[in-house]
MDAnalysis code that builds the backbone (N, CA, C; Angstrom):
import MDAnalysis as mda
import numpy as np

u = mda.Universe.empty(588, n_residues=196, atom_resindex=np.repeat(np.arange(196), 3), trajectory=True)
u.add_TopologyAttr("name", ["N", "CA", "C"] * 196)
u.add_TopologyAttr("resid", np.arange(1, 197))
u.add_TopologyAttr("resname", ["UNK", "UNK", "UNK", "UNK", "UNK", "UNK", "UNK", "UNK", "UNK", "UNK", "UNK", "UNK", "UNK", "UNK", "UNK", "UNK", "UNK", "UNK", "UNK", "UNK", "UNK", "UNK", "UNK", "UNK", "UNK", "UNK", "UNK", "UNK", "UNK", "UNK", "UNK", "UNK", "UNK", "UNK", "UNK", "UNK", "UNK", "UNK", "UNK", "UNK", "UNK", "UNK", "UNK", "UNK", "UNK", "UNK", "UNK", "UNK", "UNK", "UNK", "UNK", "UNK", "UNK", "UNK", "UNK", "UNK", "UNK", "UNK", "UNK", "UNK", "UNK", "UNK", "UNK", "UNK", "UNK", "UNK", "UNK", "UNK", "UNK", "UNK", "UNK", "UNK", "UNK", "UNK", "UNK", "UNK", "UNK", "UNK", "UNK", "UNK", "UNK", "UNK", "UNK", "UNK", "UNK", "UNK", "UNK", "UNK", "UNK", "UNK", "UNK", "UNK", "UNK", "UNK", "UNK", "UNK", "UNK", "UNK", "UNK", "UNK", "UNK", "UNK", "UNK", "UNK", "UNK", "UNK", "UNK", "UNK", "UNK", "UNK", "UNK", "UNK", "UNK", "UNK", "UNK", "UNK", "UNK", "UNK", "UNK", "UNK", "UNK", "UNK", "UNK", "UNK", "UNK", "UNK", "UNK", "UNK", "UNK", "UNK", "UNK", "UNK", "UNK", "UNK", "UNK", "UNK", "UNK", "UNK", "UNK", "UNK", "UNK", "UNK", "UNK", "UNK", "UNK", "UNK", "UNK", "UNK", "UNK", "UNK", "UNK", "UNK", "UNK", "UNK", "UNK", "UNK", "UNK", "UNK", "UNK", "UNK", "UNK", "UNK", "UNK", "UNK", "UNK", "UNK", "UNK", "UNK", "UNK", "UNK", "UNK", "UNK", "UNK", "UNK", "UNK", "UNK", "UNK", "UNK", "UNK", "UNK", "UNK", "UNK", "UNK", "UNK", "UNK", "UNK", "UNK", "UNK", "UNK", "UNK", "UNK", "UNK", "UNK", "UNK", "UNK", "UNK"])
u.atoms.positions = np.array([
    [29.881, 41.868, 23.893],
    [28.693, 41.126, 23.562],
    [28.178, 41.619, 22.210],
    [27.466, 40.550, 21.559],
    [27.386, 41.198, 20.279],
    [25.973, 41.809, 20.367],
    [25.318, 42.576, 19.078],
    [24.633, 43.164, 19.291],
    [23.081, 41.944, 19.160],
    [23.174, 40.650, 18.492],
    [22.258, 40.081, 18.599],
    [21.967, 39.371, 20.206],
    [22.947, 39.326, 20.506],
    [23.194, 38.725, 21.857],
    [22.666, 39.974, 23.068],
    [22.609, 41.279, 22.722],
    [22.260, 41.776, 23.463],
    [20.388, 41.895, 23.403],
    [20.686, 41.861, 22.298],
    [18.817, 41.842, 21.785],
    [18.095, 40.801, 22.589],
    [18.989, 39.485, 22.338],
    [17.949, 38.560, 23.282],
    [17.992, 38.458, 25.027],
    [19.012, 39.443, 25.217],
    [19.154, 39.808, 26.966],
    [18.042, 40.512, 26.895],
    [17.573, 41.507, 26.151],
    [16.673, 42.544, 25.987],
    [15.364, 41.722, 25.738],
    [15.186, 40.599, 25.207],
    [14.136, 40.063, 25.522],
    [13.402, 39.029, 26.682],
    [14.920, 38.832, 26.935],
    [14.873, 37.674, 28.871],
    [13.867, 38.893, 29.846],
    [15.146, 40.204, 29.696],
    [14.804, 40.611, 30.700],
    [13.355, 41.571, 30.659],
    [12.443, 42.195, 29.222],
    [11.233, 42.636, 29.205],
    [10.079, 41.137, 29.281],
    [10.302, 40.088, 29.008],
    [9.219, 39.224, 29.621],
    [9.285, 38.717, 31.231],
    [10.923, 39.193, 31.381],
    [10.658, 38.971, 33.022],
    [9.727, 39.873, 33.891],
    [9.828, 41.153, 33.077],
    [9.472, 42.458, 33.612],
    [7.686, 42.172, 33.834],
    [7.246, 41.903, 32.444],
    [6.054, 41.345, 31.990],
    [5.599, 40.544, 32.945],
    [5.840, 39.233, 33.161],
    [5.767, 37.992, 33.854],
    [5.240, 38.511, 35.347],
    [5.989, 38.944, 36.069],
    [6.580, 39.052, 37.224],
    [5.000, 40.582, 37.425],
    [5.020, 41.573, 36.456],
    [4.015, 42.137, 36.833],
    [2.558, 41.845, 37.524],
    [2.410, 40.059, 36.346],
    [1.169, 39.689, 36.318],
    [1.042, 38.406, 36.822],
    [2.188, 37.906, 37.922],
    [2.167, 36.655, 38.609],
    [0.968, 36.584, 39.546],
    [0.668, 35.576, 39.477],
    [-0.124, 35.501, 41.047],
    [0.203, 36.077, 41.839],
    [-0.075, 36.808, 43.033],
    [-0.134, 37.571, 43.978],
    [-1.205, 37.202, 45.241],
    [-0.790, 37.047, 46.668],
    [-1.741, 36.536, 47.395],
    [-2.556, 37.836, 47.981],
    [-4.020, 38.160, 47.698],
    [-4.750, 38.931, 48.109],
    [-4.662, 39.048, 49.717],
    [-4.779, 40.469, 50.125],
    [-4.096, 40.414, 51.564],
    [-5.275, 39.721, 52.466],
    [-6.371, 39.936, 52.025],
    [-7.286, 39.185, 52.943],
    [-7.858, 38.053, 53.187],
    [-7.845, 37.598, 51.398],
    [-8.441, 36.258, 51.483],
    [-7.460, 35.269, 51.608],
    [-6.463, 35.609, 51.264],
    [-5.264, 34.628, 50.907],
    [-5.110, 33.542, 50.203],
    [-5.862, 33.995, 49.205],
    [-6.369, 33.260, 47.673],
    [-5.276, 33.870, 46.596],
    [-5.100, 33.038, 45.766],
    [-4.227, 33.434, 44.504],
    [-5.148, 34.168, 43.553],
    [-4.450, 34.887, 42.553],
    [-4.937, 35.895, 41.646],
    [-4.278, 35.937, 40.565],
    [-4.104, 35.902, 39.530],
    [-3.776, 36.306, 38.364],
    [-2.955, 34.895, 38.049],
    [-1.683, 35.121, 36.700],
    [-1.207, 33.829, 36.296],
    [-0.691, 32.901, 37.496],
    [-0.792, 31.923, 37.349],
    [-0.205, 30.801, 38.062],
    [1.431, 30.984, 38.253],
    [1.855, 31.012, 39.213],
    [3.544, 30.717, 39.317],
    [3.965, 30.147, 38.054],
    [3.791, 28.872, 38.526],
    [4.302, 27.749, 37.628],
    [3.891, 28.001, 36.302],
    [3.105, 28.625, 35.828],
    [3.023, 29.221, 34.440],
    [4.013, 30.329, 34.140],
    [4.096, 31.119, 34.940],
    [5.248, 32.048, 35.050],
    [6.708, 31.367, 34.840],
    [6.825, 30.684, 35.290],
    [7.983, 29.822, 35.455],
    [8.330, 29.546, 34.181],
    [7.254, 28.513, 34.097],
    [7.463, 27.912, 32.764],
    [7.850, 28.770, 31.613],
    [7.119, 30.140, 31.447],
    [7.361, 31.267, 30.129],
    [8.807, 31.693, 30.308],
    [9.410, 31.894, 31.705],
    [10.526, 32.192, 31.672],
    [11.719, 31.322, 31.599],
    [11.416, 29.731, 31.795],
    [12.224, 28.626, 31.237],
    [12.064, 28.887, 29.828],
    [11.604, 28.837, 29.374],
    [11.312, 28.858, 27.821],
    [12.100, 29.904, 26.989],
    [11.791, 31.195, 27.658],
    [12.901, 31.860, 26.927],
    [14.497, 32.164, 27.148],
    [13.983, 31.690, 28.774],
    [15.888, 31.767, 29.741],
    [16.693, 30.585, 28.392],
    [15.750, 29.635, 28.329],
    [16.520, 28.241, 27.072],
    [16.495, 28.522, 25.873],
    [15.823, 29.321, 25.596],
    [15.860, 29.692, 24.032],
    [17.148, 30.510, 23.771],
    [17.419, 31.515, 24.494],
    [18.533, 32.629, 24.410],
    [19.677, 31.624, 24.780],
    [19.874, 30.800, 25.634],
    [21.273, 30.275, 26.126],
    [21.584, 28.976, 24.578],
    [20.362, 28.365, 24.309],
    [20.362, 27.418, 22.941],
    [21.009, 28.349, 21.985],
    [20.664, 29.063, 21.750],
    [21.015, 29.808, 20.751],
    [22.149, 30.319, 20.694],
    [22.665, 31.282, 21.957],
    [23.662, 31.820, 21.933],
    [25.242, 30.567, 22.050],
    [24.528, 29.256, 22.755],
    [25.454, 27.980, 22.293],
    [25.603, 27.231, 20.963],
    [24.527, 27.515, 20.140],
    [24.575, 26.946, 18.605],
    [25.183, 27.894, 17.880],
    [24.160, 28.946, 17.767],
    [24.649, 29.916, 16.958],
    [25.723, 30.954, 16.867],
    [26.258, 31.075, 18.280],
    [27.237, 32.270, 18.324],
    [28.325, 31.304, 18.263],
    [28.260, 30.413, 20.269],
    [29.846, 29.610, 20.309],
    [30.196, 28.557, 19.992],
    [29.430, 27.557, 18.656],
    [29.843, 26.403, 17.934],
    [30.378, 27.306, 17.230],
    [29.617, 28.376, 16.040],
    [29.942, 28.521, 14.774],
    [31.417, 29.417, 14.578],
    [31.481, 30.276, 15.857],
    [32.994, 30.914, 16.355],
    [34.257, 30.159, 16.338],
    [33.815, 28.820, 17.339],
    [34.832, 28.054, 17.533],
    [34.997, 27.285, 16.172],
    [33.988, 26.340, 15.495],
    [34.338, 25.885, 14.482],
    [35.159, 26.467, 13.370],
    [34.717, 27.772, 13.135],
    [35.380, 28.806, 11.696],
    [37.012, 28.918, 12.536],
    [36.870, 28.769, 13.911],
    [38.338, 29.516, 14.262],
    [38.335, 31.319, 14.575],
    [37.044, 32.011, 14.470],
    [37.480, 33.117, 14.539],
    [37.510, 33.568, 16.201],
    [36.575, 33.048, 17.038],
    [37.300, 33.550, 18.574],
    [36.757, 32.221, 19.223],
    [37.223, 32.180, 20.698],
    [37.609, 31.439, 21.324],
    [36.482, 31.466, 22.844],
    [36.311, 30.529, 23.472],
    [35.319, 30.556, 24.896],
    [36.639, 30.688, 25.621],
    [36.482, 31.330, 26.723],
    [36.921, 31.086, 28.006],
    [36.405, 31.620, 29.682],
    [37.042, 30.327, 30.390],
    [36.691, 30.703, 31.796],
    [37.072, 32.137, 32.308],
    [37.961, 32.927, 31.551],
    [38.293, 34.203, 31.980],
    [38.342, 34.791, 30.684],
    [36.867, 35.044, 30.514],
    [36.412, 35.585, 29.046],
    [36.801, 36.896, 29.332],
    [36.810, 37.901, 30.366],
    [36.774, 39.415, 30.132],
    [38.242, 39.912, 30.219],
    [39.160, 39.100, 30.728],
    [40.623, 39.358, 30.000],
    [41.234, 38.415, 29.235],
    [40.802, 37.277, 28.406],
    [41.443, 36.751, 27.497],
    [40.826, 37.605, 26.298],
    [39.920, 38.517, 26.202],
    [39.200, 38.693, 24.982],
    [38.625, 37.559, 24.457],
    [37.856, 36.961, 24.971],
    [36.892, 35.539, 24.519],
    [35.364, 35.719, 24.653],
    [34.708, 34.933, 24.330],
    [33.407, 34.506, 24.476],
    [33.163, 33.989, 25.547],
    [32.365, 34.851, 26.188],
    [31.763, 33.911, 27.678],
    [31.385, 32.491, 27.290],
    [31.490, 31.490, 28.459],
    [31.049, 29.724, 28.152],
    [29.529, 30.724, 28.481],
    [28.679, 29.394, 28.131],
    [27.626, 29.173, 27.880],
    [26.643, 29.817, 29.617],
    [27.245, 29.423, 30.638],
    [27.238, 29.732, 31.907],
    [27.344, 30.728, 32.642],
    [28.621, 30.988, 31.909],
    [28.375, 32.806, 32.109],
    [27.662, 33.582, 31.075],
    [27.139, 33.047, 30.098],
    [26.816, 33.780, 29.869],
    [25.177, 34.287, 30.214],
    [24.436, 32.874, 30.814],
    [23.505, 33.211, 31.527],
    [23.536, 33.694, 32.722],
    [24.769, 33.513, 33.614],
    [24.699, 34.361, 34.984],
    [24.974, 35.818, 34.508],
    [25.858, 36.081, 33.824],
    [25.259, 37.853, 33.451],
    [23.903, 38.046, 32.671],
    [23.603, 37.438, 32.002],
    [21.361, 37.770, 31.954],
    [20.799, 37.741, 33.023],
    [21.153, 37.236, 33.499],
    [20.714, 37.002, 35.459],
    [20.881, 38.088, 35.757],
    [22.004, 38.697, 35.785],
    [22.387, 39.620, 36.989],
    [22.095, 41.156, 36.052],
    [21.858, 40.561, 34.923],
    [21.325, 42.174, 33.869],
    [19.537, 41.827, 34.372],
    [18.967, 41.200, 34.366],
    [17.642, 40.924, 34.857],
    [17.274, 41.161, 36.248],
    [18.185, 40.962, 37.103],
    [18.390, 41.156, 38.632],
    [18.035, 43.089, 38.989],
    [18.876, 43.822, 38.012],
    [18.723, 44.878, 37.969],
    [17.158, 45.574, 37.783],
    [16.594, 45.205, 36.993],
    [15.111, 45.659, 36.659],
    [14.350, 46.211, 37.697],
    [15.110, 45.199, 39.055],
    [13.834, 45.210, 40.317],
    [13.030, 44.342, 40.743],
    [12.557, 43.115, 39.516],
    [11.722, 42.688, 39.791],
    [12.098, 41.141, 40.712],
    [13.356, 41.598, 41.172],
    [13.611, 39.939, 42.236],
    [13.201, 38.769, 41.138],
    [13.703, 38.596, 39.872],
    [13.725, 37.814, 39.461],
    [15.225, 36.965, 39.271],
    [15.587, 35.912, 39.335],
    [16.740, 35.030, 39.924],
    [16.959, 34.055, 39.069],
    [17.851, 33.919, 38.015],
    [18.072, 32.323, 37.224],
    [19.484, 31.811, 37.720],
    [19.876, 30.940, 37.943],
    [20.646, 30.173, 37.665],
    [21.465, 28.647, 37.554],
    [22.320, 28.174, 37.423],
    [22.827, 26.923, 36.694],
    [23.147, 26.181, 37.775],
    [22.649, 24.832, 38.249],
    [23.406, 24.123, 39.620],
    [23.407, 22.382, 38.867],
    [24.292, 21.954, 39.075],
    [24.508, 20.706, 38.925],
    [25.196, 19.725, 40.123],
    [25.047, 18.736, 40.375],
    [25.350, 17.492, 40.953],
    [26.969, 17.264, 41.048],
    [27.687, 17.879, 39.819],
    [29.297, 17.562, 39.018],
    [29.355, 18.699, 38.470],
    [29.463, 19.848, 39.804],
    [29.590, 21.381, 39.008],
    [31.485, 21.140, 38.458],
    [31.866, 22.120, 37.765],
    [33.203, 22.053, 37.537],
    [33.515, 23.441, 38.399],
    [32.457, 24.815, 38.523],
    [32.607, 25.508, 39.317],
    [32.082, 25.070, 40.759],
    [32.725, 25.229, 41.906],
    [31.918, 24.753, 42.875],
    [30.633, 25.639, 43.013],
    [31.137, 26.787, 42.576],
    [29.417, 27.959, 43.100],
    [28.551, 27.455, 42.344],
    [28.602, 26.494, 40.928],
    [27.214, 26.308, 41.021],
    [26.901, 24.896, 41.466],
    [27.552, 24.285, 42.861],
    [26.892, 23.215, 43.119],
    [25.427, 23.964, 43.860],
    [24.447, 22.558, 44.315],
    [23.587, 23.140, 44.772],
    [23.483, 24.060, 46.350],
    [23.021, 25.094, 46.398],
    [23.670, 25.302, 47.750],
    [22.738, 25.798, 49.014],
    [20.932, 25.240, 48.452],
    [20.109, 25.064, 49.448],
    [19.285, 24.108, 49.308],
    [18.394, 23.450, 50.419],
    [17.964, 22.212, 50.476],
    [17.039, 22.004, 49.497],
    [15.911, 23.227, 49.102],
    [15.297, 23.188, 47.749],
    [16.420, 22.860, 46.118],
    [17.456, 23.691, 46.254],
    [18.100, 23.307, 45.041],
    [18.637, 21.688, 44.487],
    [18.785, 21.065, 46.305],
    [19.137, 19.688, 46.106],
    [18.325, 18.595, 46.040],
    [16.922, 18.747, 46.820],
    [15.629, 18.071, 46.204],
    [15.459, 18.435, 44.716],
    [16.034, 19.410, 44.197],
    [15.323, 19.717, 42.648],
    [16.248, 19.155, 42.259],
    [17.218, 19.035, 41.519],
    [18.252, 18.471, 41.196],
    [18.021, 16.760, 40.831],
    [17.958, 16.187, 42.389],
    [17.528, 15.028, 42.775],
    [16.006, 14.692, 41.376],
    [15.528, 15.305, 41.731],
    [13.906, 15.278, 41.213],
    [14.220, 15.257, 39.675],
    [14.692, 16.349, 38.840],
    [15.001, 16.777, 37.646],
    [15.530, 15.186, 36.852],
    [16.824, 14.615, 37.811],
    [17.398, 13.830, 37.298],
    [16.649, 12.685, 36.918],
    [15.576, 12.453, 38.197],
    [14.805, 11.136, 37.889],
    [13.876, 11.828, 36.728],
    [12.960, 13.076, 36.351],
    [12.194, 13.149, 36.178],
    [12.285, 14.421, 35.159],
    [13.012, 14.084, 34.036],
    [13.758, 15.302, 33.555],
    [12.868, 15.938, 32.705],
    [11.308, 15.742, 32.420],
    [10.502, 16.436, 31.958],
    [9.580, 17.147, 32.938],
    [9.950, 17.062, 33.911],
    [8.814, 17.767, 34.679],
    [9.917, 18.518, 35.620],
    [9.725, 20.059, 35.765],
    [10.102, 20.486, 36.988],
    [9.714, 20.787, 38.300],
    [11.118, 20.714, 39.347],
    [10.520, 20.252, 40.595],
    [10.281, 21.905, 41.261],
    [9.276, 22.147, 42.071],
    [8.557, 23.655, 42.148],
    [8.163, 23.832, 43.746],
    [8.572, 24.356, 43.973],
    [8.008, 25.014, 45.308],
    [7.335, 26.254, 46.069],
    [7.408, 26.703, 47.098],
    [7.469, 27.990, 47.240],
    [8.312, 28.357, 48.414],
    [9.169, 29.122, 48.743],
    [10.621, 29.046, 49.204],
    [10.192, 30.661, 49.822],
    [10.434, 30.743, 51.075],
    [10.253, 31.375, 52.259],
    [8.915, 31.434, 53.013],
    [8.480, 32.250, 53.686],
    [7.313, 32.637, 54.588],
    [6.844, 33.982, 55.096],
    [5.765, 34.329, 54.936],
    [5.277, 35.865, 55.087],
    [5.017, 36.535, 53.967],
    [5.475, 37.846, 54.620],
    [5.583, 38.503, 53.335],
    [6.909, 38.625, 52.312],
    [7.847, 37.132, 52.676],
    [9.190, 37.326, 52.023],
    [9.100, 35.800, 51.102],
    [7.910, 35.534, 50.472],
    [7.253, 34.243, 49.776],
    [8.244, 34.670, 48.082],
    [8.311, 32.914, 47.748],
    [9.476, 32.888, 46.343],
    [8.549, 32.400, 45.906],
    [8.444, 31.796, 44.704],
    [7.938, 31.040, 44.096],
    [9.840, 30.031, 43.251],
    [9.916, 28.973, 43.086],
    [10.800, 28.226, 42.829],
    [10.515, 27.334, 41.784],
    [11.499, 26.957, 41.005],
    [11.436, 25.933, 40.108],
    [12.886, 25.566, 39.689],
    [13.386, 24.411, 39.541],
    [14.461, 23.732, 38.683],
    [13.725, 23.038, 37.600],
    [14.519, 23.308, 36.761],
    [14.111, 22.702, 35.694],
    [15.404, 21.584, 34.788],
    [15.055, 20.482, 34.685],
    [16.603, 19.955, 34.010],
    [17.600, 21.181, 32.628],
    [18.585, 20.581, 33.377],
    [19.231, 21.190, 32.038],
    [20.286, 19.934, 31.469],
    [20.451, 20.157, 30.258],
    [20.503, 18.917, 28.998],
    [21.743, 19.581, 28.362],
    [21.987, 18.314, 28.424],
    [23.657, 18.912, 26.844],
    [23.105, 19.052, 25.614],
    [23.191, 19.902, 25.119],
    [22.338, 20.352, 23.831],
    [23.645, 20.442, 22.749],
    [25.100, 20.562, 22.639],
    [25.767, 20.190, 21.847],
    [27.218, 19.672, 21.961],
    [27.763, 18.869, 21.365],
    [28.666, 18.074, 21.384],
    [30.055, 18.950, 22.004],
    [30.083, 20.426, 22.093],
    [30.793, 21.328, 22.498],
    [30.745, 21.530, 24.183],
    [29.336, 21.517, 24.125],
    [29.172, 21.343, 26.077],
    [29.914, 20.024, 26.345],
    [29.230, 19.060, 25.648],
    [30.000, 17.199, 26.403],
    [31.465, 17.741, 26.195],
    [32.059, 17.722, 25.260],
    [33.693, 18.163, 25.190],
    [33.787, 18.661, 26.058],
    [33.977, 19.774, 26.604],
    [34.345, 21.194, 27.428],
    [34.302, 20.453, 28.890],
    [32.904, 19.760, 29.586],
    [32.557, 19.299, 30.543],
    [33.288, 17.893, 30.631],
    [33.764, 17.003, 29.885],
    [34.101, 15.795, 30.090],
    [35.740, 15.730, 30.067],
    [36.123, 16.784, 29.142],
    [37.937, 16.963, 29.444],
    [38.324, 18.351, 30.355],
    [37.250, 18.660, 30.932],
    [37.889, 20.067, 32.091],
    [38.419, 19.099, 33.007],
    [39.620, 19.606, 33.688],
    [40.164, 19.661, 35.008],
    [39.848, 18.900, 35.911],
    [38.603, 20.010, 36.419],
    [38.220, 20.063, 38.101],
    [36.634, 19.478, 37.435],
    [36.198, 18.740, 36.334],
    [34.905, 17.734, 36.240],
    [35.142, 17.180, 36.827],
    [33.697, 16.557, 37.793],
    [33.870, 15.295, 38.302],
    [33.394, 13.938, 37.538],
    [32.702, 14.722, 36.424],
    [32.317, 13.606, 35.403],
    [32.976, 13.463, 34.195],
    [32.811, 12.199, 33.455],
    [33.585, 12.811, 32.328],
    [33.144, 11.417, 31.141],
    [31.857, 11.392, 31.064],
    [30.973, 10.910, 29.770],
    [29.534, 10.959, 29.829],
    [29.781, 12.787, 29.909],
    [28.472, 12.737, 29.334],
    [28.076, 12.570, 27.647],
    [27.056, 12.517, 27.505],
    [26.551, 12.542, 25.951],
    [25.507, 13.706, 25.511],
    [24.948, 13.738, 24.426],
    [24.071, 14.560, 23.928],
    [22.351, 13.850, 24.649],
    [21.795, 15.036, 25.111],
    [20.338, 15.035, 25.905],
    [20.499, 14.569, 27.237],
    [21.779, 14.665, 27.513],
    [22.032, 14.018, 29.100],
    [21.624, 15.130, 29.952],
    [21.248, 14.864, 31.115],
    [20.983, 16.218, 32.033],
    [22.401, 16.379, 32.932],
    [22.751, 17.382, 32.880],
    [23.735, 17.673, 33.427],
    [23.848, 18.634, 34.357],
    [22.402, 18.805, 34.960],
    [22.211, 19.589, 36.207],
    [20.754, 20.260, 36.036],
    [20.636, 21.208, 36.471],
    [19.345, 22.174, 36.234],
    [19.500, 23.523, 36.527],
    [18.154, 24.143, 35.822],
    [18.157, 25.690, 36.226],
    [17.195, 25.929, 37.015],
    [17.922, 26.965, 38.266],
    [16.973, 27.176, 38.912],
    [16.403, 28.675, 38.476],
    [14.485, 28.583, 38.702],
    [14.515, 29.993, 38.648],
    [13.346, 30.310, 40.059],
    [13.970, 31.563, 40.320],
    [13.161, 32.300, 41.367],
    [12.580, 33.443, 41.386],
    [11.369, 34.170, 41.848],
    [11.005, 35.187, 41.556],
    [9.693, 35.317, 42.603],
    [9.721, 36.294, 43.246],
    [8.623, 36.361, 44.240],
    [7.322, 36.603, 43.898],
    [6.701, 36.042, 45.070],
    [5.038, 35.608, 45.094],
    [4.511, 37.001, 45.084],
    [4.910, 37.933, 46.617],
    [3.870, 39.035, 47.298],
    [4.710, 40.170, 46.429],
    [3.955, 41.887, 46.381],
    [4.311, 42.204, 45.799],
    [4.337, 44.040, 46.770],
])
């Protein structure tokens, strides 16, 4: 990983840290909310979960592949390649996962080409559903009961360059195969708990 690429893992995962300190929290007695809103939470961490994956798809794996100097692949850690775009957010995930703070991102679509990221609970497939009709607004919940409360969100996710439509429309095991640029091509889910 390069070293700018690690910088912006380093910034996913200190506003998760941040975020997640100062989420709402349900007071044990009144059972009233307190501090930021979930869904504000959410939202700060869509924002930068998309900023780092935009980037690291414009700037690192167009301009790599275009010059010719290295290559994406599905088995990036023994071809010597560049993680796709996918992995490279499920390892920010799972480098964020570490912190502690039960914070959770990841990629589910309708026409996964991996099956793991089809959707694979009934919240992920109402969101999905929702995203597609409604691709500016994400669909939000709160996902368990007690003291084992999530807070949830999908948010659409969009082909942002002509390298995703390629990759996704001539793989294999796609089940689709025309998408275009701003198409949604699934969503991100993110999770991160309520009680603390």
């Amino acid at each position: 990983m390069t070293g700018k690429a690690l910088a912006w893992v380093a910034v996913v995962v200190t506003i998760a840290v941040l975020a997640i300190g100062s989420v709402s929290a349900v007071e044990k007695d009144s059972g009233t909310l307190r501090g930021i809103p979930p869904r504000t939470v959410a939202d700060y961490l869509h924002a930068v979960i998309m900023a780092h994956r935009t980037f690291y798809t414009i700037h690192i794996v167009n301009r790599l592949l275009q010059e010719g100097i290295l290559d994406t692949s599905e088995n990036w850690r023994a071809t010597n390649t560049l993680p796709l775009p996918v992995q490279f957010l499920k390892e920010t995930s799972e480098m964020a996962e570490l912190t502690g703070t039960k914070v959770r991102y990841h990629l589910i679509s309708q026409w996964p080409i991996n099956k793991a990221n089809a959707p694979a609970t009934e919240f992920e497939r109402r969101g999905l559903e929702a995203v597609q009709m409604h691709p500016d607004s994400p669909y939000t919940g709160i996902i368990g009961s007690g003291r084992e409360q999530f807070f949830g969100a999908v948010y659409a996710d969009r082909a942002v360059t002509q390298v995703c439509i390629g990759c996704h429309n001539s793989h294999a095991n796609s089940p689709k195969s025309d998408f275009k640029i701003d198409d949604v091509m699934g969503g991100l889910v993110i999770i991160f708990p309520l009680n603390h």
